[in-house]
N, C-alpha and C positions, 0 to 999 in steps of 0.2 A: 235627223231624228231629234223628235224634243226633248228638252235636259230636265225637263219635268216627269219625274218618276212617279208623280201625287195625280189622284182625280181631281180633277180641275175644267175651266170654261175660258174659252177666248174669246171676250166680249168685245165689242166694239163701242166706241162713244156716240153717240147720237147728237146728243145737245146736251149745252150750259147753259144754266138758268141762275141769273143772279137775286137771289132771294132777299137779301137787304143788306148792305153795307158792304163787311170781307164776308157773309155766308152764300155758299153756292150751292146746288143740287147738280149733281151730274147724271145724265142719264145715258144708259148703254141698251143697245139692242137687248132683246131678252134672248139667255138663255135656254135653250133646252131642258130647262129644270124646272121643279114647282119650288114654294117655300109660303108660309107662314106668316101672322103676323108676329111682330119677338123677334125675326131673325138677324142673326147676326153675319156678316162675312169677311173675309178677308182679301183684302185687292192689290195685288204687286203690277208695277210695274213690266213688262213683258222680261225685260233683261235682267232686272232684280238679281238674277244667280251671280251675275259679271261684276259684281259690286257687295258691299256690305248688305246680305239681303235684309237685314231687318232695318234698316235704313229706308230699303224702298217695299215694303210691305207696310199694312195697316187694313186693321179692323174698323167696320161701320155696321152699321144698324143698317137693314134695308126700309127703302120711306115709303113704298108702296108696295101694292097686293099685287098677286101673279096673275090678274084678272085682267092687266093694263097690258099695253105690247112692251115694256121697255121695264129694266129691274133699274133703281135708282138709290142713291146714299147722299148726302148733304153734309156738309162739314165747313169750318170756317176756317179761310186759306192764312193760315198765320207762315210763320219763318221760317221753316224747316227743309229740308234737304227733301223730304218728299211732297208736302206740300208746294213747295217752288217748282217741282215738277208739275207736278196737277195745272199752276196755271200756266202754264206750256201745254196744254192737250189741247190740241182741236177736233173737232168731230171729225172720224174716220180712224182715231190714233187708236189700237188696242191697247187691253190692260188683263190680266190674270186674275181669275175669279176663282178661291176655293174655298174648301173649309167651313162650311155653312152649318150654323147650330142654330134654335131657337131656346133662347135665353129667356122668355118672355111669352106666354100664354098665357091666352084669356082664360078664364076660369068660371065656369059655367055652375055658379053653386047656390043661385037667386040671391046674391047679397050684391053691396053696392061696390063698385070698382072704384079708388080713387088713383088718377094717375098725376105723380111732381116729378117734373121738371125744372134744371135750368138749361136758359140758352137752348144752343145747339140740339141740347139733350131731346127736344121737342119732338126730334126729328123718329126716334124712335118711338114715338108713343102715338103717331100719326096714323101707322097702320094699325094698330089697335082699335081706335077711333073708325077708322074705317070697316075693319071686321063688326065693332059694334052695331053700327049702324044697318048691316048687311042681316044679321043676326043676333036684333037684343035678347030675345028669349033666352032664358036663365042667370038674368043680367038684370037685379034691380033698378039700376041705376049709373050712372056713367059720370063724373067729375073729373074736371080738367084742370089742376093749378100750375102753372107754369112762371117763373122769374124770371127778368132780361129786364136789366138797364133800360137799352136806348131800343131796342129790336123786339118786333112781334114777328116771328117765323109762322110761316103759313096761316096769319091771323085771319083774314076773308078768307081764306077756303075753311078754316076748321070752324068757323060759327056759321058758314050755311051748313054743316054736316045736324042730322036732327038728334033732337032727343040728349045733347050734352050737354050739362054745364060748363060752361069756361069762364076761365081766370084767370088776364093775365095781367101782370101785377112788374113794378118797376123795385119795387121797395124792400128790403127783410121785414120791416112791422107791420106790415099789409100783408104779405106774402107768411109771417109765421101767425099772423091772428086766424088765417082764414085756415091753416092748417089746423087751429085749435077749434074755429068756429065750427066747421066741418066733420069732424072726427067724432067715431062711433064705432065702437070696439065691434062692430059687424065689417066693418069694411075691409074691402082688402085691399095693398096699398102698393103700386109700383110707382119707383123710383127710379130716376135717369138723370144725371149730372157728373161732374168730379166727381172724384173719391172722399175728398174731404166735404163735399155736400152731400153723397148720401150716407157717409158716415155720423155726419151732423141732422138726418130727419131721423135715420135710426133711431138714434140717440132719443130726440122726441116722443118716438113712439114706442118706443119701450119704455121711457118715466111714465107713459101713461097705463102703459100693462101690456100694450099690445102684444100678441103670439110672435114670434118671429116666421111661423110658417104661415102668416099670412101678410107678409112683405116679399115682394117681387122686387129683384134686382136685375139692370143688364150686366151681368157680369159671369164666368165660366165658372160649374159649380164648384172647383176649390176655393175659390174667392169669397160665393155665396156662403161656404160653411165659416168662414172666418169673421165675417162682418156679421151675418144674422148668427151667432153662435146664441145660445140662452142665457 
C-alpha cells in the first residue's frame, strides 16, 4: 500500500536535455492530468517519506503546455541534497508529482503583456509564450525581458515563436534601461526570478505608479499579498 495519503502522479523520466552550462530540462512521461500555462508543481522523490521530506521535495514551474506527450521543469543542478539526486536520475527512474496550482495566467484584457525574467526564472514564462502565440486575441502585445550573465535559456527556440518581442540582455543597465524604455502604465507585468529580484522590479514599478494588481508574480498567494501589498 502506498504511504501516500495526498492525490498525486507517478511520472516516469523520459529524457535529460542539457540546456547550457549546469541548467537541465527533465522530461517525464505525461501524466493523466491537464495543466495550464503559470503552473506550478511539486516533485518529490519516490522515497521522500523515508528521509527528511522537505529535503527531497521541490517546487518548479512546468515549461511546457499539455498539448506535448511529456510534462517538463528545468532547473539549475547547483549543491544540494536534492539536486545531487536529480543528477543521479536516469531515464526510467520515477519521481512524485503533486500539488499542482497555476500561479500565473494570461490575462486576456487587450493590453500589452510584459514578461521579466532572470536566469532559470525564464523557464516559467516559456509556456506563456507559447499559449500566446496559440491565442494572441485579447493580447495587445507580448514583451520578453529576460537577464543572465553568460546563459541564453531556450534563446533559438523562443525567437522563432512569432509575434514577441525579446530581450535578452547580460547587464543590470541594459537590462533596467529597457525596463524604463518599455514601460506604460497600460501594461501588465509578470515577474519570475529570486525574491530579492522581484522584490527589486516591484520596487521600480511602483515608484512609477504602477497598480499592484497589475503585476503577476510566481509565487503562492500569501506571498503574493505581502510583496504586492499597496
Amino acid at each position: 500500500m502506498s504511504k501516500l495519503n495526498f492525490e498525486h502522479y507517478t511520472v516516469v523520466l523520459n529524457e535529460i536535455i542539457r540546456e547550457t552550462g549546469d541548467v537541465y530540462t527533465f522530461r517525464f512521461d505525461k501524466p493523466n492530468m491537464t495543466w495550464h500555462e503559470g503552473t506550478n508543481i511539486h516533485l518529490a522523490f519516490d522515497d521522500f517519506l523515508d528521509h527528511e521530506p522537505k529535503k527531497f521535495v521541490r517546487h518548479f514551474s512546468v515549461t511546457n503546455l499539455p498539448s506535448e506527450s511529456y510534462i517538463a521543469f528545468t532547473t539549475r543542478l547547483s549543491n544540494s541534497p536534492y539536486k545531487n539526486r536529480l543528477k543521479s536520475l536516469k531515464p526510467g527512474d520515477h519521481m512524485i508529482l503533486y500539488k499542482l496550482s497555476q500561479r500565473m495566467k494570461i490575462r486576456y484584457e487587450n493590453r500589452p503583456l510584459v514578461l521579466i525574467s532572470m536566469g532559470v526564472g525564464i523557464a516559467a514564462m516559456k509556456p506563456i509564450m507559447e499559449t500566446y502565440v496559440v491565442t494572441p486575441d485579447g493580447i495587445e502585445s507580448l514583451t520578453n525581458i529576460t537577464i543572465s550573465k553568460n546563459e541564453k535559456i531556450y534563446k533559438s527556440y523562443l525567437e522563432n515563436l512569432q509575434g514577441i518581442q525579446h530581450n535578452f540582455v547580460n547587464n543590470r543597465k541594459e537590462f533596467y534601461h529597457l525596463i524604463n524604455e518599455t514601460y506604460d502604465h497600460n501594461n501588465i507585468y509578470y515577474i519570475v526570478g529570486s525574491d530579492r529580484f522581484i522584490e527589486d522590479i516591484i520596487l521600480v514599478l511602483k515608484h512609477k505608479g504602477h497598480h499592484y494588481s497589475d503585476i503577476e508574480i510566481d509565487k503562492k498567494q500569501t506571498k503574493k499579498d505581502i510583496l504586492l501589498k499597496p
